[in-house]
C-alpha positions in Angstrom: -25.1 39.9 -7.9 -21.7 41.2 -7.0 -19.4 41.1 -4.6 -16.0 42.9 -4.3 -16.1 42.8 -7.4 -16.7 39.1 -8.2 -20.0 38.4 -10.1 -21.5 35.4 -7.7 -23.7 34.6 -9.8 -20.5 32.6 -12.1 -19.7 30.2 -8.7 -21.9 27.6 -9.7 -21.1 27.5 -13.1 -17.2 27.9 -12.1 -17.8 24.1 -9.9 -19.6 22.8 -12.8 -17.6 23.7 -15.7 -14.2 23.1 -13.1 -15.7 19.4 -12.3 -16.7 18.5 -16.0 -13.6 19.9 -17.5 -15.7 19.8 -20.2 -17.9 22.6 -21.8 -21.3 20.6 -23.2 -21.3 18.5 -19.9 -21.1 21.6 -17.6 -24.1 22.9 -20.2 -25.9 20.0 -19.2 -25.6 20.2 -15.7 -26.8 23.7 -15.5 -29.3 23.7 -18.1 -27.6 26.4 -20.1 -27.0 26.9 -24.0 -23.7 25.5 -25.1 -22.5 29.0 -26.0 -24.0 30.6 -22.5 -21.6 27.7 -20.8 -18.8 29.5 -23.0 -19.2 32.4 -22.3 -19.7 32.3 -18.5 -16.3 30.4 -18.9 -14.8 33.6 -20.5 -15.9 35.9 -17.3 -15.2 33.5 -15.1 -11.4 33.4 -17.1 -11.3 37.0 -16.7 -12.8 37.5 -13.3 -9.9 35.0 -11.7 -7.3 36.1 -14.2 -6.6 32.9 -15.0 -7.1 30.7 -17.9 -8.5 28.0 -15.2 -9.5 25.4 -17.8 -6.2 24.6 -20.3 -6.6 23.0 -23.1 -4.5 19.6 -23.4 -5.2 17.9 -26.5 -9.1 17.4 -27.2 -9.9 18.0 -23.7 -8.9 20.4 -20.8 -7.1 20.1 -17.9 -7.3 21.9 -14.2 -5.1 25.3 -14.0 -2.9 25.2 -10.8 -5.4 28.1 -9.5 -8.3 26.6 -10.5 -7.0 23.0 -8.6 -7.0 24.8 -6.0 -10.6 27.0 -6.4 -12.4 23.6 -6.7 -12.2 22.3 -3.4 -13.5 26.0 -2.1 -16.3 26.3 -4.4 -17.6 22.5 -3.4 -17.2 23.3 0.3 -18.8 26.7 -0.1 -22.0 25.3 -2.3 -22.4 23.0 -0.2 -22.8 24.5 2.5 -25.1 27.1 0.8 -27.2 23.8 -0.1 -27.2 22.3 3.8 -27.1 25.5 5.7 -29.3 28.0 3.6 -31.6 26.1 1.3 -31.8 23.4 4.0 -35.4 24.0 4.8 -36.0 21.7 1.6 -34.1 19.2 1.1 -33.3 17.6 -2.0 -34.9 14.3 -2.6 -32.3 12.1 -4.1 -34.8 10.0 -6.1 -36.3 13.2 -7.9 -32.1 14.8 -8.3 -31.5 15.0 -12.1 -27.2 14.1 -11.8 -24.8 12.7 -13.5 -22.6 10.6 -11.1 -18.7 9.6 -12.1 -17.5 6.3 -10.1 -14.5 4.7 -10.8 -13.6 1.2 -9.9 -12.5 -1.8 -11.3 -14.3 -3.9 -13.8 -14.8 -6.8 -11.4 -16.8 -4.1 -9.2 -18.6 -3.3 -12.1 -19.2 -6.8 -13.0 -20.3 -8.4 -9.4 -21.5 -5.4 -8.1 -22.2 -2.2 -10.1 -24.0 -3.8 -13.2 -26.7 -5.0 -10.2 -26.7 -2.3 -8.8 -27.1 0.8 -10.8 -30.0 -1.2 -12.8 -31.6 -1.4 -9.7 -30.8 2.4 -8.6 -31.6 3.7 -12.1 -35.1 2.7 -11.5 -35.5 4.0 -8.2 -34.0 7.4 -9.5 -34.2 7.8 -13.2 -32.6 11.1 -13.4 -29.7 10.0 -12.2 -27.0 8.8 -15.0 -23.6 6.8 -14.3 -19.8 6.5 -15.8 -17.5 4.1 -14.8 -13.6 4.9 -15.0 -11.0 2.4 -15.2 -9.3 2.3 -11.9 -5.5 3.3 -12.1 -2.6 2.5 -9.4 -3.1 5.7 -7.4 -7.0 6.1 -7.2 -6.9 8.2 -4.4 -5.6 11.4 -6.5 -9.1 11.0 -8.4 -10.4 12.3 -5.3 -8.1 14.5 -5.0 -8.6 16.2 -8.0 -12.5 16.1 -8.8 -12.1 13.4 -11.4 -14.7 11.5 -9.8 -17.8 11.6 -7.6 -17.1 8.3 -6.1 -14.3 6.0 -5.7 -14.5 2.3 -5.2 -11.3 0.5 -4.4 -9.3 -1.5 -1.5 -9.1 -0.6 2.0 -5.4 -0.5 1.3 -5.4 2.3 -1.5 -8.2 4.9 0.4 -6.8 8.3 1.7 -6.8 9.0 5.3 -7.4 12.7 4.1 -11.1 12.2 2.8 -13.9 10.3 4.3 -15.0 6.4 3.1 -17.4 3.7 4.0 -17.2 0.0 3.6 -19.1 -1.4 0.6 -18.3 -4.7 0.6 -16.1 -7.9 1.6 -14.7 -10.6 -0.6 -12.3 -13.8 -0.2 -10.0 -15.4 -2.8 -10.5 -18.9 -4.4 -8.6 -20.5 -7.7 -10.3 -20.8 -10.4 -9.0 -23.5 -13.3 -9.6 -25.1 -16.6 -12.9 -27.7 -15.6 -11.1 -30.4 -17.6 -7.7 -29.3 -16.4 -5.7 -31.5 -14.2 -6.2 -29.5 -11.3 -8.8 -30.8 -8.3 -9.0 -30.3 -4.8 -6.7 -32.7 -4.2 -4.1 -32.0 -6.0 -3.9 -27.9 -5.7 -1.6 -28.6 -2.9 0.6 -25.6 -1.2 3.5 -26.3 -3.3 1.7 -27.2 -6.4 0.1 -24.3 -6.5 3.4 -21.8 -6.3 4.4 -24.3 -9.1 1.8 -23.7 -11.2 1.5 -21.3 -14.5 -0.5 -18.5 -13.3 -2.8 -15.9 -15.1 -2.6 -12.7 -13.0 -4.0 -9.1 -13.0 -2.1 -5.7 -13.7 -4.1 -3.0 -14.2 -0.7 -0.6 -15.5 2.5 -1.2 -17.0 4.5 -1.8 -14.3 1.7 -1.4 -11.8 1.3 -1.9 -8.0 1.1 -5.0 -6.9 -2.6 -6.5 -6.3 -4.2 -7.3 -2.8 -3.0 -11.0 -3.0 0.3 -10.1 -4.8 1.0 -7.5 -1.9 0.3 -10.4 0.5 2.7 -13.1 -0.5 5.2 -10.2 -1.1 4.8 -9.7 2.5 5.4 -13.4 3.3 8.6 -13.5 1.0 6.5 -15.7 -1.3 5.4 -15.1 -5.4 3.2 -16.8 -7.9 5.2 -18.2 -11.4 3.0 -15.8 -13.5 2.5 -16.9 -17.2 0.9 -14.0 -18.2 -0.2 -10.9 -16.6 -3.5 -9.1 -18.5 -4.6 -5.6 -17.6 -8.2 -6.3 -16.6 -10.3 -9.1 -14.9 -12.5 -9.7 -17.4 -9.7 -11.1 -19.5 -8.8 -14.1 -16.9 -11.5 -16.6 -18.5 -9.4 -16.5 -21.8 -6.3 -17.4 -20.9 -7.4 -20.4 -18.6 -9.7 -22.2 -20.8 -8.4 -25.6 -22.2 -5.0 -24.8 -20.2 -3.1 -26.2 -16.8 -2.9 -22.3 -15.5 -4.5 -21.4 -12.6 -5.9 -18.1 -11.4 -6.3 -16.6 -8.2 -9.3 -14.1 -8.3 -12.1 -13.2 -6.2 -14.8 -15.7 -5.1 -18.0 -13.4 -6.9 -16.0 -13.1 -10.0 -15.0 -16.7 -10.1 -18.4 -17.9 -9.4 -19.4 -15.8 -12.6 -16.8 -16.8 -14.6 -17.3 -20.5 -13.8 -21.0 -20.0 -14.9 -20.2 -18.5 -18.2 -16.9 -20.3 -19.2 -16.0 -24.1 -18.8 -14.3 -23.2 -15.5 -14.6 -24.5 -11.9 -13.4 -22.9 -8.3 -11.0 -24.5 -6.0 -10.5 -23.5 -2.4 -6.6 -22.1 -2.5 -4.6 -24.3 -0.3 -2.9 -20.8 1.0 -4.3 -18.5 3.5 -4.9 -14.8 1.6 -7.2 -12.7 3.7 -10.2 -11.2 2.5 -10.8 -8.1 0.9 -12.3 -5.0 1.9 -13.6 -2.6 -1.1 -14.4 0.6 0.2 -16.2 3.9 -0.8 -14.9 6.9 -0.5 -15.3 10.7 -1.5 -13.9 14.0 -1.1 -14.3 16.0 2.3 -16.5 19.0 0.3 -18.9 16.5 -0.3 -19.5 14.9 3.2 -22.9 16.4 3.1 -23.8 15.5 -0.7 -27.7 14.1 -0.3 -27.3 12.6 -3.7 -24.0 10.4 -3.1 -25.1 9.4 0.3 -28.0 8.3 -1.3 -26.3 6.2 -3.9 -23.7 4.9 -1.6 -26.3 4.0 1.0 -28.3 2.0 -2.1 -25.4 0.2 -3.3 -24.3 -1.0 -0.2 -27.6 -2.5 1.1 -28.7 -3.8 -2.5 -25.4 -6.1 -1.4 
């Protein structure tokens, strides 16, 4: 079917092939031949006059037109979804989707891991990826890179909407045979101390915590900074360094490693780790579903 010109017919392989950046995914989505996907990328290329998809390296990147297409495509399907097909709503346990998160690996390791093994069997056709979270997650949003975006209160956009998933405090967590006990982790002993810290990029933003005793004019003596959580266990074992990481993680950590928890003798408040998703997709049966899910499987 056309219209003005503009074969309609190419909109919903324009979202999927724009969102996938990728042409055997968008095949995948839409249930199309590899070489179909191709070619309705080649009309859609001409239709537009634009090259839409660039290629950068092995991959593709967004054209500046087709950054800007995406958002209208979304907003426009989904509305053709709510609106028009809305006498029969999809049922999220029966959708056959491939969902992209990203968050950080302790998300993944206190909560997702749980939780999508749990999902996955109350929706089998639905199928995960987890991205490494980066200092500026918001622009994942964005940008389409991802269907759902886990991360502090502190890094969500006030342009898209978000939900709470979950809260978490702060404890230390230390060698078990160290020489550190709950006596002696005093205030000052503990800004004395060799720390192992988090940074997820080369000269990163500064964690929740970090940001806090920034705030206060305060700082840890970091030993050695390590660009993911699951990496903290290493460094403290057999050492007198202490780290200051979540209470879920720690509790893990002192399960699998020869590591105990402390209660910090410094005030850090919680933190809030939030979901959140772009505007087009406020009415997205599927994510509601999955964000609903996570959050009451806890």
């Amino acid at each position: 079917m056309r219209f003005k010109g503009h074969d309609l017919n190419l909109l919903v392989a324009a979202e999927a092939l724009l969102t996938a950046r990728n042409v055997t995914r968008a095949a995948e989505r839409l249930n199309l031949s590899q070489s179909a996907t191709s070619s309705a990328l080649a009309r859609l290329r001409e239709q537009f006059e634009d090259e839409l998809l660039v290629p950068v390296g092995r991959g593709f990147r967004l054209s500046q037109r087709a950054e800007v297409l995406l958002p209208s495509l979304r907003s426009i399907l989904g509305r053709i979804d709510s609106e028009v097909i809305g006498g029969a709503p999809i049922n999220p346990q029966d959708a056959v989707r491939h969902i992209r998160l990203m968050a950080s690996d302790y998300v993944a390791l206190t909560k997702l891991a749980s939780g999508l093994d749990a999902l996955g069997r109350e929706a089998p056709g639905l199928t995960f990826e987890i991205n490494r979270i980066t200092d500026t997650p918001f622009s994942a949003i964005e940008q389409y890179d991802v269907d759902l975006l886990i991360a502090p209160d502190v890094f969500i956009s006030q342009k898209h909407p978000s939900s709470m998933y979950f809260d978490d405090d702060y404890v230390a967590l230390v060698d078990r045979k160290g020489p550190w006990n709950a006596t002696n982790l005093t205030r000052e002993a503990f800004f004395e101390a060799p720390q192992v810290a988090v940074q997820f990029e080369l000269r990163g933003n500064p964690t929740h915590d970090d940001r806090i005793l920034e705030q206060r004019g305060e700082a840890k003596q970091v030993f050695v900074a390590v660009p993911s959580h699951a990496l903290v266990p290493y460094f403290l074992v057999g050492s007198d360094r202490i780290a200051t990481i979540h209470r879920k993680q720690a509790e893990i950590f002192a399960r699998q490693f020869p590591l105990k928890v402390l209660e910090l003798p410094i005030e850090i408040p919680p933190l809030t780790e939030m979901f959140q998703w772009h505007k087009a997709n406020e009415d997205d049966a599927v994510l509601r579903f999955v964000r609903e899910r996570l959050t009451a499987l806890g």
